[in-house]
C-alpha positions, 0 to 999 in steps of 0.5 A: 491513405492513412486512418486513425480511430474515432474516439467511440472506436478508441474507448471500445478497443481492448486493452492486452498489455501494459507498462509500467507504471500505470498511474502517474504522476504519483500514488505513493504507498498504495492500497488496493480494493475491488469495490461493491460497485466492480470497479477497482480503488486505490488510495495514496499518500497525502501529496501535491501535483499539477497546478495546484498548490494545495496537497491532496488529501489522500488521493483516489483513483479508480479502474475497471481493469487495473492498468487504465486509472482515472482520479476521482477526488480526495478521501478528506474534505478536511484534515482530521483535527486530533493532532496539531500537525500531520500528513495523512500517510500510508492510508489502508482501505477495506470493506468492514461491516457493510462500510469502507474504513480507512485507517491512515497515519497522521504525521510529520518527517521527523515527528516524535509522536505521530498516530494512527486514525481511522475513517469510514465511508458508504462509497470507496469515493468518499468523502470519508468521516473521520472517526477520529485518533486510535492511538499515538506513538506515545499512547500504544509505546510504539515510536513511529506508529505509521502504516495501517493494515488492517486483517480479520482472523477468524472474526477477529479484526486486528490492526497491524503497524509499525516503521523501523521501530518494530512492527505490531499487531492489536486486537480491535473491537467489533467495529474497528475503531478501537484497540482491545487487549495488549499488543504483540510483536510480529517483525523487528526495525528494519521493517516497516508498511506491514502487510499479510495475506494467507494462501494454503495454510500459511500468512505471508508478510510483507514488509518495505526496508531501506530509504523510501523517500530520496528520489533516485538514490532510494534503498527502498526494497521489499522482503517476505516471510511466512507463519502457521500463525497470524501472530508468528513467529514469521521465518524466511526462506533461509529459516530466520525470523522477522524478529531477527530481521530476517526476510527474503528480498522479492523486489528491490533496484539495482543501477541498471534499473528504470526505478528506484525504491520499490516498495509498501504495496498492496495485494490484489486477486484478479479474476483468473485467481492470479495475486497482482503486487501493487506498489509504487516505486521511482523513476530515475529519469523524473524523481521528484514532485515539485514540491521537492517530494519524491516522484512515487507512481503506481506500480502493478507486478504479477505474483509467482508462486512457487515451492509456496513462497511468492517472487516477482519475475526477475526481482525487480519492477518490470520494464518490459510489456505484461499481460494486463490482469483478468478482469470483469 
């Protein structure tokens, strides 16, 4: 006789591995954060899916273990207003003086002046307040500002960004909201979605390059370098600079691969002090989104780290079973 669980029994049993992707059907340009409540967030690129028409205005999922996610709703009941036209792209999430701010761009493809804002929130669900433009392309003297990241050195908060027209860092203010002093260079125009950790002494970057966005067809890759400093120079394995466009490739496709364009992640540290690489990435088979968009969904890889540099296994996105993250 055959038997099958009950859905008491279903939701109790544990889970100990996973493929990818483990969020579909997109969360594109993901960010990452454990939050005050236990639970894991991640936020995603302005998109539409399903039966409704109407985009969502970056989306919100959430998760105890990493691997099973569930959508909770959008950061914006609006769209923020400062800018005549624009999509909320590329938000970043982090837990800054007892709030949850989000820094997110505001732009169109094609879009000669789009900018960078920031909203804060007392819940990683939202809804998130908007507090408004930091700059624009045309204000900060940096084309393209998209791709947020924000970083704390020290007590010192900064803003990193930047897509194919050099990537940038600024000095903010205490709270977050506003640029202080002059900006600096951190990587040259191949680069863009920035983002930096730091581990035994050293900040690692890394950055997306090639075609994020053309389905199947999609160049999109992901290369890292490493700096003494916050501030660089930032060197390759093989000793060049980010400002040369260097950088080491540690995830991208070939055409044996499932996916497409793996790239702009995230980094998040389970409970066992393992580093997980989340990124979205494209599956060949089902590229695109109704709308026309490529078909993004989340994507989660582990770190390995060796002789100090960060790879992921095989250099490309797993296909095969993983070993879910340590969790709570």
């Amino acid at each position: 006789m055959l038997t099958g669980c009950s859905p008491e029994e279903e939701q109790t049993k544990e889970t100990t591995s996973f493929n990818n992707p483990v969020y579909e059907p997109v969360l594109a340009d993901p960010s990452i954060i454990k939050a005050e409540d236990g639970s894991y967030y991640a936020y995603g690129t302005e998109d539409a899916w399903g039966d409704d028409s109407e985009t969502k205005l970056v989306p919100i999922s959430r998760s105890t273990n990493l691997i099973d996610w569930e959508f909770v709703g959008e950061a914006f009941e609006e769209k923020p207003d400062w800018k005549a036209a624009g999509d909320i792209w590329a938000p970043d999430i982090q837990f800054y003086n007892d709030q949850y701010m989000l820094y997110y761009s505001l732009s169109l493809w094609g879009d000669l002046n789009p900018g960078i804002g920031v909203a804060v929130s007392d819940t990683p669900a939202g809804p998130f307040q908007d507090k408004g433009k930091m700059f624009t392309s045309e204000e900060i003297g940096v084309a393209n500002s998209i791709d947020p990241f924000f970083y704390v050195e020290g007590d010192v908060p900064y803003l990193v960004w930047g897509s194919f027209h050099g990537i940038y860092g600024i000095e903010l203010s205490q709270d977050g909201v506003t640029t202080v002093g002059e900006k600096f260079q951190l990587a040259g125009e191949d680069y863009e979605a920035p983002y930096i950790i730091e581990r035994d002494g050293f900040y690692y970057f890394f950055g997306s390059k090639g075609s994020c966005c053309e389905g199947e067809d999609s160049t999109y890759h992901l290369a890292i370098a490493r700096s003494e400093s916050f501030k660089g120079p930032y060197v390759d394995r093989e000793g060049k600079t980010l400002l040369d466009n260097g950088g080491t490739t540690i995830l991208s496709s070939d055409e044996d691969s499932k996916f497409a364009g793996p790239g702009h992640n995230s980094i998040i540290t389970d409970e066992a002090g393992e580093d997980w690489l989340v990124y979205h990435a494209i599956e060949k088979t089902d590229p695109l989104l109704w709308t026309g968009a490529s078909r993004r969904p989340l994507m989660i890889d582990p770190i390995v780290w060796e002789d100090s540099w960060p790879l992921i296994e095989g250099g490309q996105p797993s296909e095969e079973q993983l070993k879910v993250p340590v969790t709570d």
